[in-house]
N, C-alpha and C positions, 0 to 999 in steps of 0.2 A: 780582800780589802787592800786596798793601796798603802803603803809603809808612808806615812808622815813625817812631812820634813822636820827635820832635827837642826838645831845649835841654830848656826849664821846663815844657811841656808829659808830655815823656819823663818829669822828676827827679819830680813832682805823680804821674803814672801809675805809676809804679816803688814811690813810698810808698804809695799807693794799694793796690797790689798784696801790700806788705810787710806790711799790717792783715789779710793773709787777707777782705778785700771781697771778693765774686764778682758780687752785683749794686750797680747802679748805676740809678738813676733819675731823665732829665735833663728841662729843661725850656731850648728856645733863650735865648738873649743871648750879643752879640753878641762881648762877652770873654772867655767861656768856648767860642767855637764851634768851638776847635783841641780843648779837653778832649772836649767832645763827640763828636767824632768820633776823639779817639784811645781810647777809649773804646770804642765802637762797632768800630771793627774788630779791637781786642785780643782773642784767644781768653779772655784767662785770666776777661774781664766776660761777664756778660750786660748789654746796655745794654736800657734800657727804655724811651724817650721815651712822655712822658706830656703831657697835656694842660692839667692844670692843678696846681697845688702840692701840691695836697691829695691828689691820685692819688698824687703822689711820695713823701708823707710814708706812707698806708697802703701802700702797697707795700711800703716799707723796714721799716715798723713790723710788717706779719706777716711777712717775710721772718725777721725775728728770732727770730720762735716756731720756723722751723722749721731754727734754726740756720746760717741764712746772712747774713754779714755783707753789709750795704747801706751805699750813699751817695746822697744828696739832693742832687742838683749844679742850681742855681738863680741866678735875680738876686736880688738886693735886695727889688724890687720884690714880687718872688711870694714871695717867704718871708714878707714885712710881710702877705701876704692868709691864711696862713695858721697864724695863732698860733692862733686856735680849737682848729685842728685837735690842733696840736704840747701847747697846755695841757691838751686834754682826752683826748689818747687817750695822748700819751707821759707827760707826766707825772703823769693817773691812773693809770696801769695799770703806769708806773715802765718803760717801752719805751728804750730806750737808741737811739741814732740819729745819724749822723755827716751834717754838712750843710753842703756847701759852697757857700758864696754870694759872689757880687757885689760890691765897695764900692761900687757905684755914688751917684755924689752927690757923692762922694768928691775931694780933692786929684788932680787929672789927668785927671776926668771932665770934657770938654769940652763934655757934654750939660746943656744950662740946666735941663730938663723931669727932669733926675736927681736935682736941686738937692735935693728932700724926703726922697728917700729918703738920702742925707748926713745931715739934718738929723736922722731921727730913727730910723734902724738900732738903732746903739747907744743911744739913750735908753730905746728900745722892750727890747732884750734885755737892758737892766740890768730894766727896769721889772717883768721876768718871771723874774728870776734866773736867765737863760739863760746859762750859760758861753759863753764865744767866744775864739778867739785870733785874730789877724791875722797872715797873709802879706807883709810889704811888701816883703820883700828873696827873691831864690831861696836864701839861704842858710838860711830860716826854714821853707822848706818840710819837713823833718824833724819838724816841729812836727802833724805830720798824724797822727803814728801815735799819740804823748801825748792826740793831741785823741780819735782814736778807741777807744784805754785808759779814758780818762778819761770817756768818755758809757758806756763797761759798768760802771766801778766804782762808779759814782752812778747809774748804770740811768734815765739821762734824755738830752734831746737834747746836742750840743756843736756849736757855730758853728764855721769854717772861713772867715773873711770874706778875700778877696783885693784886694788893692791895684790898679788899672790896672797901673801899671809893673810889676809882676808878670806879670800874663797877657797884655799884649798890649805891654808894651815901649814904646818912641819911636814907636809907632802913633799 
């Protein structure tokens, strides 16, 4: 039998669940690698690991034609590769899409080489009027299912950025 996600990992999968999602489309790092894998063994997803961002983004993005809610669970890093993607298929064609990413860069990122993606995350998705909310505290993770409301009612993407101390704690 499969080990049950536990703490913030469980509360993130539970709201998850609460959006009516059924797929999910991840791509590794290394702060999301508990979601990943609770994810992966929960009945109620299809988990899809993909290989690069942009596989993540079209998956989610026809999954929506055929009525099944997606999420895009990602770094930083791979979501900054993938604005083409995100400016030209979601919001030409007005695709709605829930995408949770990384802070990496970030206050408690201990990784020097994450320092860029800090630096221009959010300058980048103001730059592109991309909506985003931020995780910092597990009391905000409710904040998941407004965010995935809120990418159908504007029929375009919505950010999901997580804080370190959120997903991986005094790690």
């Amino acid at each position: 039998m499969a080990k049950a996600a536990t703490g913030i990992t469980a509360q993130i999968v539970e709201e998850v669940a609460k959006c009516g999602i059924q797929l999910v489309a991840s791509l590794p790092d290394t702060w999301i690698s508990d979601l990943i894998e609770a994810f992966d063994k929960d009945e109620r997803f299809l988990h899809v690991p993909v290989n690069r961002e942009e596989s993540a983004i079209g998956l989610c993005s026809g999954a929506f034609f055929s009525g099944t809610g997606s999420l895009a669970l990602m770094g930083a890093s791979g979501f900054m590769t993938c604005i083409y993607a995100l400016t030209k298929i979601n919001y030409t064609y007005q695709i709605p899409l829930l995408l949770f990413v990384t802070l990496r860069g970030g206050m408690g990122d201990h990784a020097k080489y994450h320092v860029s993606n800090g630096l221009y995350l959010k300058p980048l998705m103001d730059s592109i009027s991309m909506p985003y909310t931020i995780v910092d505290s597990p009391e905000k993770v409710s904040v998941i299912s407004q965010a995935y409301t809120h990418s159908r009612v504007m029929s375009r993407p919505v950010v999901v950025g997580f804080a370190r101390s959120v997903l991986r704690g005094g790690q």
